[in-house]
N, C-alpha and C positions, 0 to 999 in steps of 0.2 A: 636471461629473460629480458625482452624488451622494456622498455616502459609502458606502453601500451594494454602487454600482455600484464604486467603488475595491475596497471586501474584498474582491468577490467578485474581482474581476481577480487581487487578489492570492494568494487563494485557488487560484485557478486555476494560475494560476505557479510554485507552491509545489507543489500539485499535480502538474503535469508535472514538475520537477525532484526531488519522489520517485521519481517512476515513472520518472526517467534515471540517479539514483543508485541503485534495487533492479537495474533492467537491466546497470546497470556491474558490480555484484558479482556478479549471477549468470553473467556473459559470460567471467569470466577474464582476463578484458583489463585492460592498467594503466590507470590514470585517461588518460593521456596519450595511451596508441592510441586508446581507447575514443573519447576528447575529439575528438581529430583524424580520427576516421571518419566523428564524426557533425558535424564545424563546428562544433564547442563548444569554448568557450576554456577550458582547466584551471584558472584564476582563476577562473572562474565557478560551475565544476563544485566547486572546493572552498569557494568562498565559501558556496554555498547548501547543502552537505553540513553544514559545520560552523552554520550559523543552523537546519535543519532538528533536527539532534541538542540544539542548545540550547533549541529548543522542546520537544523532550520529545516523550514517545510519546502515541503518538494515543488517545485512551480513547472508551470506550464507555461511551454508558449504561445499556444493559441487557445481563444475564449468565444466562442459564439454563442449571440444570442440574438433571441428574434424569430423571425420566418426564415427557414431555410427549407430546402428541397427534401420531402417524404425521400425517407429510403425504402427500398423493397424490405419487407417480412426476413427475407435470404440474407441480406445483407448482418442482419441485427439478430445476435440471439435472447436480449433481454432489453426489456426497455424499461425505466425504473419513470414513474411518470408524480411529481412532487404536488405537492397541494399548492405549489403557488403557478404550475402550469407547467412549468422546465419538465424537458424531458433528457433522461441521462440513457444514451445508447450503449451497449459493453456486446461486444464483439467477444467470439470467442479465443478464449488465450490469453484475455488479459489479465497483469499479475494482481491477484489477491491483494498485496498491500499497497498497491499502487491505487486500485479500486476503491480500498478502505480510506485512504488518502483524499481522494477526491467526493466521497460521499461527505467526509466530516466538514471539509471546506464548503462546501454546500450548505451544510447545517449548520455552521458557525456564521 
């Protein structure tokens, strides 16, 4: 297997276990039920919670703000529109914890 092909798996992995650790917080559930509903060992679930946080938040490389050009209705399937005026466009397909990432930094 390449290197390449390793990232990307890892990537992947990492991946999925944001998108179980955003699910567990917004569920209510303790790590434990949560863990044991879904067949996931809570050693697993906190190992990868705490390597996740020690990577650091996910960043971006581009940030606009300001007047930028309307997009068509088609273009955009939700537009999330803030009390301070910002408007967050989400096209369709994009990843749930990636979303959830970028709305807390918003709010923070």
């Amino acid at each position: 297997m390449t290197g390449s092909m390793v990232e990307d798996k890892a990537r992947a992995k990492a991946e999925q276990w944001r998108e179980r650790i955003a699910e567990q917080q917004s569920s209510g559930l303790l790590v434990k039920q949560f863990c044991s509903e879904r067949g996931l060992s809570s050693w697993s679930f906190y190992k990868w919670r705490k390597q996740l946080r020690e990577a650091g938040p996910v960043r971006f490389a581009l940030v606009e703000r300001g007047t930028q050009r309307e997009q068509s209705a088609t273009d955009t399937d939700l537009e999330v529109v803030f009390a301070t005026g910002e408007r967050l466009r989400i096209r369709r397909g994009v990843d749930g914890a990636t979303l959830r990432t970028v709305v807390e930094a918003l709010r923070g």
